[in-house]
PDB file with one MODEL, atoms N, CA, C and O in Angstrom:
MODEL        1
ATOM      1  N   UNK A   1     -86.040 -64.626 -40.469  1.00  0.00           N
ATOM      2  CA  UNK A   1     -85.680 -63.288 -40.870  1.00  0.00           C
ATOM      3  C   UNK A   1     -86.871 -62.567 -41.498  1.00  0.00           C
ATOM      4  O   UNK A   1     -86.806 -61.474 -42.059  1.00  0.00           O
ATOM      5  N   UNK A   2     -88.136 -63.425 -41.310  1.00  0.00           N
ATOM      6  CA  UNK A   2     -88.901 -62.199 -41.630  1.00  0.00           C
ATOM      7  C   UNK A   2     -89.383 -61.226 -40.902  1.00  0.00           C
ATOM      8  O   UNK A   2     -90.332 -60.515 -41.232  1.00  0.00           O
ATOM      9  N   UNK A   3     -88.771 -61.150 -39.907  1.00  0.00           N
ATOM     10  CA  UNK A   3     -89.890 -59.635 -39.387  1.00  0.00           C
ATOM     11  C   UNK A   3     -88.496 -58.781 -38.988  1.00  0.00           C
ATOM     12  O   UNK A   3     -88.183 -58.314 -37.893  1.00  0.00           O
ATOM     13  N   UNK A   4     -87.901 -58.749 -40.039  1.00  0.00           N
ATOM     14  CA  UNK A   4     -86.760 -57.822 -39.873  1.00  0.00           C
ATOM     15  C   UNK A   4     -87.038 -56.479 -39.096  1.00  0.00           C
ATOM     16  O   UNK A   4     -86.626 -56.085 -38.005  1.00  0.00           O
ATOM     17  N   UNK A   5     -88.109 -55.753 -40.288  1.00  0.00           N
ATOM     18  CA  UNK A   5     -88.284 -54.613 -40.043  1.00  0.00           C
ATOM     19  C   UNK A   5     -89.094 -54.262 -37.941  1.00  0.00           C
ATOM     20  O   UNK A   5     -89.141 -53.350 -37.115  1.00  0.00           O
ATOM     21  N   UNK A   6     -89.360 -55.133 -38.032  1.00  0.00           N
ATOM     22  CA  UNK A   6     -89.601 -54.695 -36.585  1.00  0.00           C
ATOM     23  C   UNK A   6     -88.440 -54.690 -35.495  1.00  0.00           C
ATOM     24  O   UNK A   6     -88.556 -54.248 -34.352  1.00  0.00           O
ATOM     25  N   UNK A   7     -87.379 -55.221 -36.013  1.00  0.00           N
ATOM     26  CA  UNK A   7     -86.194 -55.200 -34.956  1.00  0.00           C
ATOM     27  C   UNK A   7     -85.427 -53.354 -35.117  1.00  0.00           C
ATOM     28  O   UNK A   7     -85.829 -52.548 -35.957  1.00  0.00           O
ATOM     29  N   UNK A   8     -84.553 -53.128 -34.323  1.00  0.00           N
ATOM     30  CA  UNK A   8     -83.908 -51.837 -33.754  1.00  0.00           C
ATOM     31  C   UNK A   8     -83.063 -52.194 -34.875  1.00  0.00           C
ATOM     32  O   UNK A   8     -82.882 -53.338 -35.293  1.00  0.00           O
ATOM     33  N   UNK A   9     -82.543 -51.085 -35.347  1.00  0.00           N
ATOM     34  CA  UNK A   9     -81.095 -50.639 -35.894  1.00  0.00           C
ATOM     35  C   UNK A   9     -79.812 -51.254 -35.551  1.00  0.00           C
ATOM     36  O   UNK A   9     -78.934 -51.561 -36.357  1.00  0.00           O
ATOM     37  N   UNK A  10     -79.775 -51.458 -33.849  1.00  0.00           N
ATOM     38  CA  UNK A  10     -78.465 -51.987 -33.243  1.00  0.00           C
ATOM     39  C   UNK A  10     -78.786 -53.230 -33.409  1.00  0.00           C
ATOM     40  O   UNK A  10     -77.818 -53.920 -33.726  1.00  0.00           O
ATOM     41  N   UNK A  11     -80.342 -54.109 -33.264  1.00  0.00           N
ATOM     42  CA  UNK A  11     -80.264 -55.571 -33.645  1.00  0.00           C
ATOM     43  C   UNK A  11     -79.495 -56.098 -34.946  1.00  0.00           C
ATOM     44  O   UNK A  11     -78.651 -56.985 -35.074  1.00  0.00           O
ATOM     45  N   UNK A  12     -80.167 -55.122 -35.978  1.00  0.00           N
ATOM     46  CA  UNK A  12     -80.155 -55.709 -37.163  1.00  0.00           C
ATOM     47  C   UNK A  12     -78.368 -55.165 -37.675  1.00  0.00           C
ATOM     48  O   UNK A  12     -77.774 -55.644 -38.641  1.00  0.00           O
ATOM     49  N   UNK A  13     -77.892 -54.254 -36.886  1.00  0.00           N
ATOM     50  CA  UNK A  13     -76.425 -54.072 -37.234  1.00  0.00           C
ATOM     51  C   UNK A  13     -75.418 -55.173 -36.510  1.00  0.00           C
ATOM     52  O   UNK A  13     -74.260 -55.389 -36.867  1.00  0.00           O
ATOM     53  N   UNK A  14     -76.280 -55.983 -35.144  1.00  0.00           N
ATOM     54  CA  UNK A  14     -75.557 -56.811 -34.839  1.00  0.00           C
ATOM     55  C   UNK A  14     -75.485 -58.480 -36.128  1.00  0.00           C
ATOM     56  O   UNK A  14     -74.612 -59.251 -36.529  1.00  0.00           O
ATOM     57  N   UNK A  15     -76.827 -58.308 -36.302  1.00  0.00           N
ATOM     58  CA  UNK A  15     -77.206 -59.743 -36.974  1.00  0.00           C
ATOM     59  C   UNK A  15     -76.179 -60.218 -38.179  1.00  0.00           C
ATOM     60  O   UNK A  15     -75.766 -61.299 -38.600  1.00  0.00           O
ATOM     61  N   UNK A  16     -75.923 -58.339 -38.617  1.00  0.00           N
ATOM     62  CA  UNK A  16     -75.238 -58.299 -40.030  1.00  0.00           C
ATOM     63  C   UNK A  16     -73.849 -58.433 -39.698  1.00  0.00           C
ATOM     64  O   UNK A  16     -73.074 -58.774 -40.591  1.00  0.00           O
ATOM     65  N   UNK A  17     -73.381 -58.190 -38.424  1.00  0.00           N
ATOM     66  CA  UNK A  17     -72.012 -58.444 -38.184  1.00  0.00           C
ATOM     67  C   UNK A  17     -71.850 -60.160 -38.324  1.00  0.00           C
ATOM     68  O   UNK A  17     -71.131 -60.714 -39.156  1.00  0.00           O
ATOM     69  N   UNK A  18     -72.456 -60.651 -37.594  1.00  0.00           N
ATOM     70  CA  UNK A  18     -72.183 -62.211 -37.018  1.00  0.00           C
ATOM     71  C   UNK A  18     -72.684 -62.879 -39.031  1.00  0.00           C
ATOM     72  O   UNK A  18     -72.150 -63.927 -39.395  1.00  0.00           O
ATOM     73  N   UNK A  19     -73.392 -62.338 -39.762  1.00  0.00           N
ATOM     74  CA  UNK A  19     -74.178 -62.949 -41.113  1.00  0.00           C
ATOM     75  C   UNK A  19     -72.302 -62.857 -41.566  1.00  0.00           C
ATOM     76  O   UNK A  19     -71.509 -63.799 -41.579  1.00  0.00           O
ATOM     77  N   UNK A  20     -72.127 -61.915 -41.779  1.00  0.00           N
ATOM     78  CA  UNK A  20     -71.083 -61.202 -42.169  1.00  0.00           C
ATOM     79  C   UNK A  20     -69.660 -62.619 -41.736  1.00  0.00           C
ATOM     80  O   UNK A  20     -69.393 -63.481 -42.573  1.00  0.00           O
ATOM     81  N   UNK A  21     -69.193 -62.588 -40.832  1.00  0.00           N
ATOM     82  CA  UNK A  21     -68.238 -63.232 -40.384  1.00  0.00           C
ATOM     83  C   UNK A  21     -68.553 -64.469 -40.684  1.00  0.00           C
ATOM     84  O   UNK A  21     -67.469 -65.040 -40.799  1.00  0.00           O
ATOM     85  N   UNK A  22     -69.595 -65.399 -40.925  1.00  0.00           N
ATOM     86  CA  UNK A  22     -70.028 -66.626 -40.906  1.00  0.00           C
ATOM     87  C   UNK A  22     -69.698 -66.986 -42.446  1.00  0.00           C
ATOM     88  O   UNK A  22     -69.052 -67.879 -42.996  1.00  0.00           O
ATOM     89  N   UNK A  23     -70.594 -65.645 -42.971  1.00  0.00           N
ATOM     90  CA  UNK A  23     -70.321 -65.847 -44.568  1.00  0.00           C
ATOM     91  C   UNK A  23     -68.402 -65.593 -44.767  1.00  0.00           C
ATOM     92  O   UNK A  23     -68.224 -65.938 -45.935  1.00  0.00           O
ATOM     93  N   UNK A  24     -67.441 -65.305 -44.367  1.00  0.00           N
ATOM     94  CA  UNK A  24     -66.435 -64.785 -44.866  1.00  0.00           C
ATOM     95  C   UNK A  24     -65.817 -66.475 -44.327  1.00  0.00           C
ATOM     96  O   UNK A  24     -65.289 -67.151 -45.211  1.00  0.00           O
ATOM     97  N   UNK A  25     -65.895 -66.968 -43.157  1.00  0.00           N
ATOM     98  CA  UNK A  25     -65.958 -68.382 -42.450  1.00  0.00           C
ATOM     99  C   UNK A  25     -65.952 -69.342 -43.895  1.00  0.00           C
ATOM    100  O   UNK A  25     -65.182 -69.899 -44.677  1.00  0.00           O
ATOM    101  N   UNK A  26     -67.623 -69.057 -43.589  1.00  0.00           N
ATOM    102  CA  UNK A  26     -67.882 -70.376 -45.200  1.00  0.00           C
ATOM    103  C   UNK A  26     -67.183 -70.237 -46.412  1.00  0.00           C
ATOM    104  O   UNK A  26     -67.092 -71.125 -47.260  1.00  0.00           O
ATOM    105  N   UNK A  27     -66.454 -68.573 -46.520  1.00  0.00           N
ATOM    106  CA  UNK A  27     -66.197 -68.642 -47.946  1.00  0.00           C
ATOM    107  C   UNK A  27     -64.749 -68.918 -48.056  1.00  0.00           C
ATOM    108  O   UNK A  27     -64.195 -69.036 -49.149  1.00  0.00           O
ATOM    109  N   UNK A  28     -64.013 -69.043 -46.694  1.00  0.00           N
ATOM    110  CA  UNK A  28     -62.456 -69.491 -46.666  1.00  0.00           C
ATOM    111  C   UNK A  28     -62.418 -71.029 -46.681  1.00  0.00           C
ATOM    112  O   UNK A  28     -61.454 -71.777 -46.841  1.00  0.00           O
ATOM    113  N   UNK A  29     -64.165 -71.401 -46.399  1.00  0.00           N
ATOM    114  CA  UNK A  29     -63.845 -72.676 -46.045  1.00  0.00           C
ATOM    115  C   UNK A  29     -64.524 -73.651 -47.643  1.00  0.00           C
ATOM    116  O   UNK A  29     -65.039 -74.761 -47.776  1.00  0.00           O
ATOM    117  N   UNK A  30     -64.287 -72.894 -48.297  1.00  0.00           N
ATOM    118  CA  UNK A  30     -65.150 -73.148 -50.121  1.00  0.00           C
ATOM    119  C   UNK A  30     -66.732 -73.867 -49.723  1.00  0.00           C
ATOM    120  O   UNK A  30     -67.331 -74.792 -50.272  1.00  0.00           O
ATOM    121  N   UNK A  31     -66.966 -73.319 -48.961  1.00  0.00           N
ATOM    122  CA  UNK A  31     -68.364 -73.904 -48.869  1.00  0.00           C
ATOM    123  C   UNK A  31     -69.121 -73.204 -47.946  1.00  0.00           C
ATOM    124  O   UNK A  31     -68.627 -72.153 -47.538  1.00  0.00           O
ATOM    125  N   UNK A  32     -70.270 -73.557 -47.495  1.00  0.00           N
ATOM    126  CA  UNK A  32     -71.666 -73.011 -46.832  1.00  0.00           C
ATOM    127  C   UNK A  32     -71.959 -73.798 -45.784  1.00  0.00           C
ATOM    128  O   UNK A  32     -72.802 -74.692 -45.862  1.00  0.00           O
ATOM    129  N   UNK A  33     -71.281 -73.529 -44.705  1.00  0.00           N
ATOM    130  CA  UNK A  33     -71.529 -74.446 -43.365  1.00  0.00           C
ATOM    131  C   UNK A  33     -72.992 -74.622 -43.035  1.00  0.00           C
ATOM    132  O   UNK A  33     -73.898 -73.813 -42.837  1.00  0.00           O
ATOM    133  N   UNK A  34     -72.898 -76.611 -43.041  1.00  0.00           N
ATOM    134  CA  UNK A  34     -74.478 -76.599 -42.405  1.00  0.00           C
ATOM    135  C   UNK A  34     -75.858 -76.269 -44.228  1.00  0.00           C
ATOM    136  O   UNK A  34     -77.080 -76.418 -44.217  1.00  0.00           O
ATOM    137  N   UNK A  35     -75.063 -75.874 -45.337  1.00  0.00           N
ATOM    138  CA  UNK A  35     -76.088 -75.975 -45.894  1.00  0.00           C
ATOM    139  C   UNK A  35     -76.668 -74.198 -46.035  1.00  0.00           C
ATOM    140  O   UNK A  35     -77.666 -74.006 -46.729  1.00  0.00           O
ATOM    141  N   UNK A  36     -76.093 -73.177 -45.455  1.00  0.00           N
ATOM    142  CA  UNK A  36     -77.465 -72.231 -45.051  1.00  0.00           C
ATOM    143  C   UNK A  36     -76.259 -70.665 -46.042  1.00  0.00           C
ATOM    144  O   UNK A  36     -75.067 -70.372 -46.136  1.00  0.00           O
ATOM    145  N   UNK A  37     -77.588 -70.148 -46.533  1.00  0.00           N
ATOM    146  CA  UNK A  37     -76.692 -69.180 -47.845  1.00  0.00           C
ATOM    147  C   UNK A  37     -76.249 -68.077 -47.028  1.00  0.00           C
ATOM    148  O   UNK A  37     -77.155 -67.308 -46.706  1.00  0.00           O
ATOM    149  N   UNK A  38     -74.993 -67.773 -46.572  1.00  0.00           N
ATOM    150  CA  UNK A  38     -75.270 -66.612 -45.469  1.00  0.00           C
ATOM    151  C   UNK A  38     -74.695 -65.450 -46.863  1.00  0.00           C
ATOM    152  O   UNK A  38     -73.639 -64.949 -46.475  1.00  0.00           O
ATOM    153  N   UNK A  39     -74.930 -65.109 -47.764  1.00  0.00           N
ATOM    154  CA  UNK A  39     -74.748 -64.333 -49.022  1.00  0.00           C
ATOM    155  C   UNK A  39     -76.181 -63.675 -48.858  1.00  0.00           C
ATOM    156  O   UNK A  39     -76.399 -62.502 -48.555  1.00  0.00           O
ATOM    157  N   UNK A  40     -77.135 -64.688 -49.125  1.00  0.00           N
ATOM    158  CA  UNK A  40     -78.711 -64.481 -48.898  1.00  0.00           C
ATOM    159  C   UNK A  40     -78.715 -63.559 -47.520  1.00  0.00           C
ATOM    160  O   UNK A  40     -78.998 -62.364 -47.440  1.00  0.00           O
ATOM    161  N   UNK A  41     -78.443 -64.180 -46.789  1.00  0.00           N
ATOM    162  CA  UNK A  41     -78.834 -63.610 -45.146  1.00  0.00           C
ATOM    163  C   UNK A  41     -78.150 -62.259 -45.111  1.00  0.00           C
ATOM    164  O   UNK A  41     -78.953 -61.364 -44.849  1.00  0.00           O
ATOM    165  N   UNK A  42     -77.169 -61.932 -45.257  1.00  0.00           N
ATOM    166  CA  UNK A  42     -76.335 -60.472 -45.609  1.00  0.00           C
ATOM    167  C   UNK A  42     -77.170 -59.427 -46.633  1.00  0.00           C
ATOM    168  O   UNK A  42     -77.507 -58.321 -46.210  1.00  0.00           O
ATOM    169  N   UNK A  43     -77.524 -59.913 -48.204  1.00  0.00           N
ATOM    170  CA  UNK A  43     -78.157 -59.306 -48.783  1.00  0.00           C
ATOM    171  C   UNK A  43     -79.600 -58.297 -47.916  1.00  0.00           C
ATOM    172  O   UNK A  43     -79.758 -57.081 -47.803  1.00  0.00           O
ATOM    173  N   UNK A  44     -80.540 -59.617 -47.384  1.00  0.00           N
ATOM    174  CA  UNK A  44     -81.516 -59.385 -46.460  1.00  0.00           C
ATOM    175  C   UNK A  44     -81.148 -58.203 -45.312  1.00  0.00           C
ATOM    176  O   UNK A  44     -81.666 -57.099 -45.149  1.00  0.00           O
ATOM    177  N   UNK A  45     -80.112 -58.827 -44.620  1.00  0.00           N
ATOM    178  CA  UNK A  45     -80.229 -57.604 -43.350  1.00  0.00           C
ATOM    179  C   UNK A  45     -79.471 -56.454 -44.100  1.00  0.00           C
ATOM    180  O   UNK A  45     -79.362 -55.801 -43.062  1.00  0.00           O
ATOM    181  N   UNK A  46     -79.096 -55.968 -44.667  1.00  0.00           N
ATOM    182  CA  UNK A  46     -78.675 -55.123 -45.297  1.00  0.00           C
ATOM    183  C   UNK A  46     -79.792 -54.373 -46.309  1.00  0.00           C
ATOM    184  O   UNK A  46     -79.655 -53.203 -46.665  1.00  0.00           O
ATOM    185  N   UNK A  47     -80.561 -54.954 -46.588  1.00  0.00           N
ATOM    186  CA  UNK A  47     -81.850 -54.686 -47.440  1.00  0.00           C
ATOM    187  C   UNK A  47     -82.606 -53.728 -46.043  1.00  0.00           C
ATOM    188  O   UNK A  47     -83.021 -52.569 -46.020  1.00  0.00           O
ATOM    189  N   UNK A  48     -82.547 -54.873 -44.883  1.00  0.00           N
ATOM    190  CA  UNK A  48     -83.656 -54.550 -44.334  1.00  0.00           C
ATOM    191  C   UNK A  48     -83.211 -52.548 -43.554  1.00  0.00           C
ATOM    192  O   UNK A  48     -83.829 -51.520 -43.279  1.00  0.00           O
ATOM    193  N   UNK A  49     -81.946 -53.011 -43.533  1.00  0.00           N
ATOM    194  CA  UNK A  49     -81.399 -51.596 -42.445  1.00  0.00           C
ATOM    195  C   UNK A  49     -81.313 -50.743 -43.811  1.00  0.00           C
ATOM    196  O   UNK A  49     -81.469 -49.601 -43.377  1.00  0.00           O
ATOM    197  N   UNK A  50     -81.166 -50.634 -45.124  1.00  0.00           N
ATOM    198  CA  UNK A  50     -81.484 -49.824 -45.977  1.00  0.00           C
ATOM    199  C   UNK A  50     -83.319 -49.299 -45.963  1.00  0.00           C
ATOM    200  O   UNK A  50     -83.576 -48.108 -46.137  1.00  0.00           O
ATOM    201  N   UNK A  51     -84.112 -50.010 -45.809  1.00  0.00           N
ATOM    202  CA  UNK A  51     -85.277 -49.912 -45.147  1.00  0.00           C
ATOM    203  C   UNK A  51     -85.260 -48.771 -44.028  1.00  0.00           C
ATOM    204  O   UNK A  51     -85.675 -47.632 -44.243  1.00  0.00           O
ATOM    205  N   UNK A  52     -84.666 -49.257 -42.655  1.00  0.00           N
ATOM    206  CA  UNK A  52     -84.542 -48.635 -42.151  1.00  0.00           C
ATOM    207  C   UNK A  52     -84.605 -47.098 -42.067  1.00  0.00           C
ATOM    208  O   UNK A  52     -85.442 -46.298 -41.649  1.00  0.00           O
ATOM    209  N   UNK A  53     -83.102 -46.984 -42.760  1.00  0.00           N
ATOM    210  CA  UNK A  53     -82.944 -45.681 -42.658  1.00  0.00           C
ATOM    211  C   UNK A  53     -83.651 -45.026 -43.691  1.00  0.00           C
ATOM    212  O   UNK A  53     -83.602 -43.802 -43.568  1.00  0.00           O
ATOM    213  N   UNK A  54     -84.556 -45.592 -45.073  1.00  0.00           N
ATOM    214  CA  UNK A  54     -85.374 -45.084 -45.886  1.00  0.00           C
ATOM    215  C   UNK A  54     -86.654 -44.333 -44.780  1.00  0.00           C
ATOM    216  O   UNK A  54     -86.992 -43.153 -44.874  1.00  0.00           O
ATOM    217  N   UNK A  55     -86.936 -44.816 -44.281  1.00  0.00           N
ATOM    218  CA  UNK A  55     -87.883 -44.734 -43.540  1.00  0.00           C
ATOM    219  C   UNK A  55     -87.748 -43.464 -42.208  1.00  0.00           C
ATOM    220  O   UNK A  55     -88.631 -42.813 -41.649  1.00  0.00           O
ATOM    221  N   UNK A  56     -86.507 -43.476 -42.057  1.00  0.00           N
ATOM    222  CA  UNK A  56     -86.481 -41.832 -41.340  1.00  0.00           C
ATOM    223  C   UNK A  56     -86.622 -40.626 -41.990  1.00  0.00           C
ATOM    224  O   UNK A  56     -86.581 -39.573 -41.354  1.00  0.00           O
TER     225      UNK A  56
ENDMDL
END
């Protein structure tokens, strides 16, 4: 996830859908499938598409 900023708008709105559902997944399931923070990963693409649209 680092080169966020070079991906499209529709990438990074897809990434945040699937971050999104995985994290809501792990959080019915009281835990973090696999180990991986998808809280973190949501914060990020959401950071990054706030970026985004800073930038128009």
């Amino acid at each position: 996830m680092d080169s966020l900023s070079n991906l499209s708008f529709i990438d990074l709105q897809a990434m945040l859908k699937y971050a999104l559902e995985q994290k809501d997944i792990a959080d019915a399931a009281g835990h973090s499938a696999i180990g991986i923070d998808w809280t973190s990963k949501v914060d990020k693409l959401r950071q990054a598409i706030a970026d985004k649209f800073a930038a128009i």
